[in-house]
N, C-alpha and C positions, 0 to 999 in steps of 0.2 A: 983460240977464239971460237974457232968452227968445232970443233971440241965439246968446250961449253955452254954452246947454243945446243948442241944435240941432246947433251946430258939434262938442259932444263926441257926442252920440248919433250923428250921421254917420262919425266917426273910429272908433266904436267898432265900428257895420256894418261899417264898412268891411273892420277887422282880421279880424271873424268869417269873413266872405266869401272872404276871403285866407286863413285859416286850412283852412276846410272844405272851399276849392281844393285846398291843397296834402296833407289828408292823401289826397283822392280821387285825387289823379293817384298819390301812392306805391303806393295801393293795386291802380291802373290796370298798377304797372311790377312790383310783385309778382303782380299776375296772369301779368304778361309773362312774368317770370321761372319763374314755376313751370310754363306750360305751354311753353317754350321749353326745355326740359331736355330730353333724349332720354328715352325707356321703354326701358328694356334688355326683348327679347325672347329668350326662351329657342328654341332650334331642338333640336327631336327626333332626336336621330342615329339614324339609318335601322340596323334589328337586317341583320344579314346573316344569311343562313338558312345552315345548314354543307350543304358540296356533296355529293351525294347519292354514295355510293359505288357503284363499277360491280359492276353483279349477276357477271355472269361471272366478274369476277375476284374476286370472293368467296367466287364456288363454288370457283375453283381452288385457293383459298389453304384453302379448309374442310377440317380433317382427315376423316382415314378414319370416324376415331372421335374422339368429344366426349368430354373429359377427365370431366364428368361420369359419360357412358355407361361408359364403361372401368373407371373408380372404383365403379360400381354394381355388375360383375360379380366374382363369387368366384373364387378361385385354387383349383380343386380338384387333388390329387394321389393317386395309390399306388403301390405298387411291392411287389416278395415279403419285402422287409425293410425295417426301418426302426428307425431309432438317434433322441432327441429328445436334444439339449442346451438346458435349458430358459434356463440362466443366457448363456448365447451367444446365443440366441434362433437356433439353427440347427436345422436335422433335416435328416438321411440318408437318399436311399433305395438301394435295390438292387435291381436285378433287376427286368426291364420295367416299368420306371416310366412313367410316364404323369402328363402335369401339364398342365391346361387352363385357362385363359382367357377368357369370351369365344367368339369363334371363333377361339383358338391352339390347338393341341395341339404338345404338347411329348414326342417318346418317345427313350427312350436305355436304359445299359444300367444307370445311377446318375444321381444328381444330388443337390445341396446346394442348400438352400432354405434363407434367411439374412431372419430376420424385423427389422421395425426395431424400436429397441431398446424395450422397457416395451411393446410393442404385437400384437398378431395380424398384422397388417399384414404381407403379402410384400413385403420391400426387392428381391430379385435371387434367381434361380433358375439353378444354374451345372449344367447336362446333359451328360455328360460317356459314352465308348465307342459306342456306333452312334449316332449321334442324328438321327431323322425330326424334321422341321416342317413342320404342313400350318395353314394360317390361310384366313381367305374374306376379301377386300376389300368389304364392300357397296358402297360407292361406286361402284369401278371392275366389280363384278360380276365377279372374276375370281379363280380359285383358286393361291395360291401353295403352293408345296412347294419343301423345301429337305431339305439333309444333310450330316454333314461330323462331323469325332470332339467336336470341343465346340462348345456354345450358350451365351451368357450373356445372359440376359430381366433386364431391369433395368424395373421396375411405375412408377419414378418419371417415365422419359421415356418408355416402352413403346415399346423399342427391342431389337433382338439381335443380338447380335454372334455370327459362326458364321465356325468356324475346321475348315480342313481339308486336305488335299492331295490335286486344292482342292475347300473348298467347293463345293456345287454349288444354284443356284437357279432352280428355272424361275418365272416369274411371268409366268402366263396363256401359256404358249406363248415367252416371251422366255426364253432360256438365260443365267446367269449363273456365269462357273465365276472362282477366286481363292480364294488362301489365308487371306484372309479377307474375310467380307461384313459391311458393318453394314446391316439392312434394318430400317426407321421405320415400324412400324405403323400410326403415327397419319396420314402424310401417302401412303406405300406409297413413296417412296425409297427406293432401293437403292444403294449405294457400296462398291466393292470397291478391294482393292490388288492387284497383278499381275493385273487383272481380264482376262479374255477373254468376248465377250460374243456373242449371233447373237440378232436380232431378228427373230422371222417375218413376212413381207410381209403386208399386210391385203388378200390377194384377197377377204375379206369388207364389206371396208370402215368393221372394227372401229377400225382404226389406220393 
């Protein structure tokens, strides 16, 4: 009896033993497994800085005049007559008129001033019988003067068109003659058709 009490209590060790083996070794292969997985690592994508744009040529590209500056300054005018069409949003002058800008002046012997529509706002100023233009470039530090029978000053590109036979535009000493010039306030370009042109030598070493 005392026999086969020993022989079960042995078998029964025995199984424990077997038992606590094998859940230790699963737990040995689920360690495995869990640290055998990769870590995904995240990598920081490098910011690129934006490339620095070149001074020079940002001066070059800079207008004469800053659309704000221009927009700042009033469009004064007079003349010995003058007609209003309120509902057209135009007005008439006559007779040594005079209309400034800024550094534009505008003289002629008439002109049509055409407001935009609901507003005070000069849309385009059309100068029309002798017409002088004297303007200053601050940038270029240079004084332009032009002439010719019509001017048409448009506020939105601040730009004029001058029509003559021919037009004629000195700017700084450079002669510009054609029957018609479009000269760009903002950038001081000047573009003619049937242009004829004489640019003076910079024995100062202006140009």
């Amino acid at each position: 009896m005392i026999r086969v009490k020993t022989i079960l209590l042995f078998l029964l060790m025995t199984n424990i033993s077997q038992l606590g083996r094998a859940d230790l070794v699963d737990d040995i292969e689920d360690d495995k497994n869990d640290y055998s997985k990769p870590i995904p690592i995240k990598k920081e994508v490098p910011r690129l800085e934006p490339k620095k744009k070149d001074a020079e040529a940002e001066a070059k590209r800079k207008p004469v005049f800053g659309r704000k500056e221009r927009e700042d300054c009033q469009i004064y005018f007079k003349g010995n007559n003058l007609s209003a069409y309120r509902s057209k949003g135009i007005i008439e002058l006559f007779g040594d008129v005079v209309v400034n800008k800024c550094e534009l002046e505008i003289r002629s012997d008439s002109a049509i001033i055409k407001m935009f529509p609901g507003t005070n706002q000069v849309e385009s100023v059309k100068a029309e019988g002798k017409v002088r233009i004297a303007n200053y470039e601050k940038i270029f530090e240079r004084n332009i003067k032009a002439n010719g029978y019509e001017a048409i000053f448009t506020s939105e590109d601040n730009k004029i068109i001058l029509l003559g036979t021919p037009a004629k535009l000195d700017r700084g000493g450079d002669l510009f003659h054609g029957d018609r010039i479009n000269y760009d306030l903002d950038s001081g370009w000047v573009k003619a058709s049937d242009v004829k042109g004489v640019v003076r030598k910079a024995n100062d070493g202006s140009r």
